[in-house]
C-alpha positions as CSV (number, residue, x, y, z in Angstrom):
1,X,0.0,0.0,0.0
2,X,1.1,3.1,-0.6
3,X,1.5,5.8,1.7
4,X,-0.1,8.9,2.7
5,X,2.2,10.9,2.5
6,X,3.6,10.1,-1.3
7,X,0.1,11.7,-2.7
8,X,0.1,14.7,-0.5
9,X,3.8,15.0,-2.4
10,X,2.8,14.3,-5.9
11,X,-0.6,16.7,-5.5
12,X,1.6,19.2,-3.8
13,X,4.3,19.4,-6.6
14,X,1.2,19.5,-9.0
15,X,-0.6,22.6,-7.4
16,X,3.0,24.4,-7.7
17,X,3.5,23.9,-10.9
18,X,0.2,24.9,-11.8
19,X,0.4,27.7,-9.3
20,X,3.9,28.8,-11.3
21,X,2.1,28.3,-14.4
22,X,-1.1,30.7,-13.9
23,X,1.6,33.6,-12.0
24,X,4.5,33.5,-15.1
25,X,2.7,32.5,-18.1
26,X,1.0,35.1,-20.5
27,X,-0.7,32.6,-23.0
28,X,-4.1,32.6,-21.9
29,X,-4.5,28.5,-22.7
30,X,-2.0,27.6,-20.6
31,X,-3.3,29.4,-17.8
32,X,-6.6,27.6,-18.7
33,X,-4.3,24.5,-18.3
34,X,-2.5,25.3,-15.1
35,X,-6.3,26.0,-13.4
36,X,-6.8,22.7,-14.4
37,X,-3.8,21.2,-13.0
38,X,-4.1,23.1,-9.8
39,X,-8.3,21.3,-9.5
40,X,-6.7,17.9,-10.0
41,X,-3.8,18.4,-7.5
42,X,-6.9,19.2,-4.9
43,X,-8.7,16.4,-5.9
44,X,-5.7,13.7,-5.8
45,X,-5.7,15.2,-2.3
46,X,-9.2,14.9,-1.6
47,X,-9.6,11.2,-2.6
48,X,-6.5,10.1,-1.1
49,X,-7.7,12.0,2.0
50,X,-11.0,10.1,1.9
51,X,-9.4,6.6,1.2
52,X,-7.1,7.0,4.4
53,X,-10.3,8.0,6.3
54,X,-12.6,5.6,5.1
55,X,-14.9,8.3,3.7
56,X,-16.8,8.8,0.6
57,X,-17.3,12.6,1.2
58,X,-14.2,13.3,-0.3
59,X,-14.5,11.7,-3.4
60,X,-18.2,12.9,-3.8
61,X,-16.3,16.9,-3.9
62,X,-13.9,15.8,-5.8
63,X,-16.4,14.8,-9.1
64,X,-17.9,18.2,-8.1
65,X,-14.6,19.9,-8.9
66,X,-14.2,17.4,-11.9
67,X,-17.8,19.2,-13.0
68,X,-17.0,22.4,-12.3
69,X,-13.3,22.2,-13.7
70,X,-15.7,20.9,-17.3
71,X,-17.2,23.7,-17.3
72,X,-14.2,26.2,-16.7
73,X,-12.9,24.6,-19.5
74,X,-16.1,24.9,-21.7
75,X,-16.3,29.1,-20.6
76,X,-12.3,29.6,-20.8
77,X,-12.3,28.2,-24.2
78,X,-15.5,30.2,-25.3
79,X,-13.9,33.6,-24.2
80,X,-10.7,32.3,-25.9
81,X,-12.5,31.7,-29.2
82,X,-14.6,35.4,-28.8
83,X,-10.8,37.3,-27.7
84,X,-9.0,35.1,-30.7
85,X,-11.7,36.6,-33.5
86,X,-11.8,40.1,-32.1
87,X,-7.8,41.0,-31.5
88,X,-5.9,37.7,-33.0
89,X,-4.1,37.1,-29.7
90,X,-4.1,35.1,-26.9
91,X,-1.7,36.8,-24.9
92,X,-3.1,38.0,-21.6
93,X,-1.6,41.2,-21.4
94,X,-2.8,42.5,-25.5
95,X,-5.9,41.6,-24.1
96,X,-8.3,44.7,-23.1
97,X,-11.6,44.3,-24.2
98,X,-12.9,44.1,-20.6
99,X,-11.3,47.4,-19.5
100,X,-14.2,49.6,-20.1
């Protein structure tokens, strides 16, 4: 069996890197992607959490998250798609259409 521990490692290293990857990047799909990468480092966390406790609530959040990380994806991409066609950029910082 493997331990505790090694998960809350692995979903640790995962939230960094996504946490690195939403903070440096300027490419609006790959902070899309780190978002996502942060969500599944939290749920690794939350079903490991809930198989050392013997509990289903953790893994009951965690396909919430996995619903609501969906549908981040399905808005992110739809905003990406509406800012491509308007300005031909991705790049977070040419982008000012919501600055009014």
């Amino acid at each position: 069996m493997i331990p505790l521990s090694y998960y809350v490692i692995v979903s640790t290293v995962m939230f960094v890197i996504g946490l690195i990857g939403v903070l440096i990047r300027k490419n609006f799909l790959i902070i899309l992607y780190a978002i996502e990468l942060m969500l599944n480092a939290a749920n690794i966390n939350l079903v490991a959490f809930s198989r050392h406790f013997e509990s289903v609530n953790g893994q009951i959040i965690s396909l919430f998250i996995i619903t609501i990380a969906a549908a981040e994806a399905a808005v992110g991409l739809a905003i990406i798609i509406v800012f491509f066609r308007k300005k031909a950029t991705t790049n977070v910082d040419e982008i000012s259409l919501l600055k009014w």
